[in-house]
N, CA, C and O atoms as a MOPAC input file, in Angstrom:
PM7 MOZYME 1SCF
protein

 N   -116.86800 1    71.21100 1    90.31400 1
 C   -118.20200 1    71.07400 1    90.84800 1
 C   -118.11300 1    70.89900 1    92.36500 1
 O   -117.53100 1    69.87300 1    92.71600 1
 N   -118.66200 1    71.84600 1    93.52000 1
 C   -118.94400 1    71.60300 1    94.53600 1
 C   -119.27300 1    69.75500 1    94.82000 1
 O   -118.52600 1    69.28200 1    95.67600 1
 N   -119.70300 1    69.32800 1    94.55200 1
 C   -119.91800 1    67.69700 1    94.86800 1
 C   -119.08200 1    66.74600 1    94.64400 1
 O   -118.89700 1    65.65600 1    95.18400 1
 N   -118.50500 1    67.39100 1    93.61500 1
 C   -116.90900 1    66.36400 1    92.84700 1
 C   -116.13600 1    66.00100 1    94.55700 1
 O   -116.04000 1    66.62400 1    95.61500 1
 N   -115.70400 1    64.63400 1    94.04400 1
 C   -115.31900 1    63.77100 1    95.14100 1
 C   -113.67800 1    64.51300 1    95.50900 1
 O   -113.08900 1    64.94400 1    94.51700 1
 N   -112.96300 1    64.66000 1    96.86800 1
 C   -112.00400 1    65.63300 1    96.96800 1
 C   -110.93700 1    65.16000 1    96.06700 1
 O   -110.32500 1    66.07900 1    95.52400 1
 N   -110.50700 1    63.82600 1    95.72900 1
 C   -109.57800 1    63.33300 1    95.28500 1
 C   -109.58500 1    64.49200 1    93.66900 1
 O   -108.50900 1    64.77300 1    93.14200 1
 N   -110.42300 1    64.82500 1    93.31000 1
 C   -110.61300 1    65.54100 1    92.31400 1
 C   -109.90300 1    66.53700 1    92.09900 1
 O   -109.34400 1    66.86100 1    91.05200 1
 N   -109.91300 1    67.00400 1    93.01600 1
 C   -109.02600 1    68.29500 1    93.51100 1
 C   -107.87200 1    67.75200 1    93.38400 1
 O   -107.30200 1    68.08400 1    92.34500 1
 N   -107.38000 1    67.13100 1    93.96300 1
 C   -106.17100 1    66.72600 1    93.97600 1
 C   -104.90000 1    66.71600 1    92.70900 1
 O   -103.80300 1    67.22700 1    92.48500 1
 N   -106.41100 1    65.25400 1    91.75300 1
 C   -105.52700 1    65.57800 1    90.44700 1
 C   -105.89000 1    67.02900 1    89.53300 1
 O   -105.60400 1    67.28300 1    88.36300 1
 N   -106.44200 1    67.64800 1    90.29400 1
 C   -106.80200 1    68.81200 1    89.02900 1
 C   -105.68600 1    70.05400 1    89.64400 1
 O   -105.38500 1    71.03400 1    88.96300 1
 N   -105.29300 1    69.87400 1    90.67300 1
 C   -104.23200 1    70.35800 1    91.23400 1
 C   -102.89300 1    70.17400 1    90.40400 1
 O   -102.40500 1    71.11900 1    89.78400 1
 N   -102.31600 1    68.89000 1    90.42300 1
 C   -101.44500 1    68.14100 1    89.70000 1
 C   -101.37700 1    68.83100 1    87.99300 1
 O   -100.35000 1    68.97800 1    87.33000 1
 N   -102.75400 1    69.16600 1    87.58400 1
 C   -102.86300 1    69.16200 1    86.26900 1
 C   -102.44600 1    71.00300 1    86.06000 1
 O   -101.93900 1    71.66000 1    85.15100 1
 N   -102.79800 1    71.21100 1    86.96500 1
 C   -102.36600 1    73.13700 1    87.09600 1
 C   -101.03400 1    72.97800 1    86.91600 1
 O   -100.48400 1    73.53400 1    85.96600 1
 N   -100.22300 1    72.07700 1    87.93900 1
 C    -98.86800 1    72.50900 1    88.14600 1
 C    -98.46600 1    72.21200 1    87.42700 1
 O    -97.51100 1    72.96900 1    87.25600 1
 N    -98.49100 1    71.07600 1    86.25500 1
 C    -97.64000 1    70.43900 1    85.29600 1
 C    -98.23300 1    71.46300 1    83.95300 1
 O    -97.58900 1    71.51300 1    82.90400 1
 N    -99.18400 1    72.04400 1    84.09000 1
 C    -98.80500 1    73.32600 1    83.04700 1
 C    -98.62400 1    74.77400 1    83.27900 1
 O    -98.90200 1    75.56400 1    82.37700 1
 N    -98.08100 1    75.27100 1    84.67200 1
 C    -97.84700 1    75.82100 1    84.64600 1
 C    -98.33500 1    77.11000 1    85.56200 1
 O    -97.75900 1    78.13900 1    85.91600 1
 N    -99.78800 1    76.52800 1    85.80500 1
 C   -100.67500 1    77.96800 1    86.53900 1
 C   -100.98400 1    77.49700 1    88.00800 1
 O   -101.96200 1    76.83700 1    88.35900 1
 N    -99.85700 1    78.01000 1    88.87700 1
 C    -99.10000 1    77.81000 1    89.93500 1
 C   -100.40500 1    78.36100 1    90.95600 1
 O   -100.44800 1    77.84800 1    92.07500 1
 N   -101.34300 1    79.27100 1    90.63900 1
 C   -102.06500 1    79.94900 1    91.57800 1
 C   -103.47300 1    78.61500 1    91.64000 1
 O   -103.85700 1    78.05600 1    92.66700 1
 N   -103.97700 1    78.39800 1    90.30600 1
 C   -105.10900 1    77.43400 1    90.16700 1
 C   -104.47100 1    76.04300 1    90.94700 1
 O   -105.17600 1    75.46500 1    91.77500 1
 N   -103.14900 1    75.56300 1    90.64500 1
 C   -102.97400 1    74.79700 1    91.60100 1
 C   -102.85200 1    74.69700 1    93.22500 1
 O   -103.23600 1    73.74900 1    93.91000 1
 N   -102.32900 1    75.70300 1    93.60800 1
 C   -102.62100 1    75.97800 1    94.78200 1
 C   -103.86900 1    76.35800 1    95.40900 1
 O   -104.13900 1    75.91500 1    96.52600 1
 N   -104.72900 1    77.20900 1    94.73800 1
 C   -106.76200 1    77.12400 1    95.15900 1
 C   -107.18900 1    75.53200 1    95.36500 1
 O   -107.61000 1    75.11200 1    96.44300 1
 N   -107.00200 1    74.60500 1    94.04400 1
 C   -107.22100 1    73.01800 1    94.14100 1
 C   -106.49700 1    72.29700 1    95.28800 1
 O   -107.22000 1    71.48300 1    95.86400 1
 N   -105.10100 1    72.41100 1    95.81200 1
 C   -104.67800 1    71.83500 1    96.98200 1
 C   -105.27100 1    72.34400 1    97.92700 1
 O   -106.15600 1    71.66800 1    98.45300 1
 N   -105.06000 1    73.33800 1    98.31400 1
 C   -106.22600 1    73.66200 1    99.61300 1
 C   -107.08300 1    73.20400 1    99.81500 1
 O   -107.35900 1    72.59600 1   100.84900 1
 N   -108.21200 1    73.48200 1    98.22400 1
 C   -109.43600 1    72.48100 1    98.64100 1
 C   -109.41900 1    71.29000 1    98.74900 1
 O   -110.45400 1    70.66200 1    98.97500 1
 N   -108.71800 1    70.94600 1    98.66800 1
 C   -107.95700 1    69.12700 1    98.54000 1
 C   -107.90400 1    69.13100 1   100.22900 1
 O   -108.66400 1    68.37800 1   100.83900 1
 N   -107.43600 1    69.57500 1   100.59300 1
 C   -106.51800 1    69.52700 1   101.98500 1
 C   -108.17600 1    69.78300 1   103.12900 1
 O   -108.57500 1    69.11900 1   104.08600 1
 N   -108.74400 1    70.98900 1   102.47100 1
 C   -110.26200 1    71.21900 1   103.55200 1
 C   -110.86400 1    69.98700 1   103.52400 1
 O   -111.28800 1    69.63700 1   104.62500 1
 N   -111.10200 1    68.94800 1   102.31000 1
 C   -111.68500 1    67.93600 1   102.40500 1
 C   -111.39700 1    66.49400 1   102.57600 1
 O   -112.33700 1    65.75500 1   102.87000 1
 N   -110.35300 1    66.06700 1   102.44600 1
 C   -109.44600 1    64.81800 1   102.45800 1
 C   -109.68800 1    64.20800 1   103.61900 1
 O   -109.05800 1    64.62300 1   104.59200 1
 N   -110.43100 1    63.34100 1   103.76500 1
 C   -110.32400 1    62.50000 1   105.41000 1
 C   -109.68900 1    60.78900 1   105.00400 1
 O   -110.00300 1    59.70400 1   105.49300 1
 N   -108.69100 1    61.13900 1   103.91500 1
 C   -108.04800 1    59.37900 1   103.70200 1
 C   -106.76700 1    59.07300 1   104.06600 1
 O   -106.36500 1    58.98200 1   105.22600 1
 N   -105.96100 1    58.87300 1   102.80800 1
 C   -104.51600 1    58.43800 1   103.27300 1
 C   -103.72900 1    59.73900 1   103.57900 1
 O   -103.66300 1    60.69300 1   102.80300 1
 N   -102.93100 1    59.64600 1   105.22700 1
 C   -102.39200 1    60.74700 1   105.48300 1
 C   -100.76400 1    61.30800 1   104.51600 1
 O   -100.07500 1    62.32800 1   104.50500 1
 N   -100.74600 1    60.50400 1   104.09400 1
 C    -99.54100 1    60.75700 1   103.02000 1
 C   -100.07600 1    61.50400 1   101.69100 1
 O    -99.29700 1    62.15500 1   100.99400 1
 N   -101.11700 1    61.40600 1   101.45400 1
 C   -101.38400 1    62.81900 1   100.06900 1
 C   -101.60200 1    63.71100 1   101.20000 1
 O   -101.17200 1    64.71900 1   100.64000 1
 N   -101.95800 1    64.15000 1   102.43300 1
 C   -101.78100 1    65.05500 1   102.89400 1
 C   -100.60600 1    65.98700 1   103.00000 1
 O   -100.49300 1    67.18100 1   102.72500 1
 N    -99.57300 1    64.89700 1   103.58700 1
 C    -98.27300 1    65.32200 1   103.26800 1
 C    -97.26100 1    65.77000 1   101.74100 1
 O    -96.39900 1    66.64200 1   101.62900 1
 N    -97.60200 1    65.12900 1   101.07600 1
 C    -97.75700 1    65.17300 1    99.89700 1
 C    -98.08000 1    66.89400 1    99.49700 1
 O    -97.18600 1    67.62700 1    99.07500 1
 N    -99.15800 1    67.24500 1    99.66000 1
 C   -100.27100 1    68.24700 1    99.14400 1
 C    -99.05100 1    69.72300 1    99.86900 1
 O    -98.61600 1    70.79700 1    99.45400 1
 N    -98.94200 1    68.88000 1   101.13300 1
 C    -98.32700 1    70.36400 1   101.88700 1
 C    -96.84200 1    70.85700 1   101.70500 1
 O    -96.43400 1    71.95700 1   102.07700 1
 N    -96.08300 1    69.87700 1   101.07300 1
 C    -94.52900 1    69.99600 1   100.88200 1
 C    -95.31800 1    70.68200 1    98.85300 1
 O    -95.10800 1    71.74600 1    98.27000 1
 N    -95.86300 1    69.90100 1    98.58300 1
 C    -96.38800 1    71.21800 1    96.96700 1
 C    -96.82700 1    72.37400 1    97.75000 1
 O    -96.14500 1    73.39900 1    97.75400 1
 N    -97.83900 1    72.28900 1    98.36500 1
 C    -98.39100 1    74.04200 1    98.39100 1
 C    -96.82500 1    74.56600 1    99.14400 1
 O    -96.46800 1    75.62600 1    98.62800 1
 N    -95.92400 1    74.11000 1   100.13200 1
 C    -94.95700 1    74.89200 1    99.97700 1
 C    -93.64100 1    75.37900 1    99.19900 1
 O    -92.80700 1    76.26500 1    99.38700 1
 N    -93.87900 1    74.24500 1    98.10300 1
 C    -92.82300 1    74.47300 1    97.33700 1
 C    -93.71600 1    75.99800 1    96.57300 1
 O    -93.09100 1    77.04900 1    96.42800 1
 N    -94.83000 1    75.90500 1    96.26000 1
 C    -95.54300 1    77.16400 1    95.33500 1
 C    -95.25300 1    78.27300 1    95.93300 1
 O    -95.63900 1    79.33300 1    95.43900 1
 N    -94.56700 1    78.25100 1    97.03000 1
 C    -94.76300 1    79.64800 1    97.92100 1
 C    -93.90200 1    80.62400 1    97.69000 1
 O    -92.73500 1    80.24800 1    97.57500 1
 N    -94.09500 1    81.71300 1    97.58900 1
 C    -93.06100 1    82.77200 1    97.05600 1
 C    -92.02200 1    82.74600 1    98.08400 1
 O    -91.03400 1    83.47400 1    97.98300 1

């Protein structure tokens, strides 16, 4: 849902990668990452995953 709070993203990110669908997790980190204004460590966090996903 557009309104869902960003942290949302985050774990729904988490929930892609631990089964498997590497692309839906990476769409959810991004949007994680456009919206996040909190702790700078899930930032970091978010960006060492979206680069591990990277071909």
């Amino acid at each position: 849902m557009p309104d869902s709070p960003p942290r949302t993203q985050y774990y729904l990110g988490h929930a892609y990668l631990r089964s498997g669908k590497n692309e839906e997790a990476r769409a959810a980190f991004e949007s994680f990452l456009e919206t996040w204004q909190g702790d700078r460590q899930l930032i970091l966090e978010v960006r060492k995953l979206l680069n591990s996903l990277s071909p």
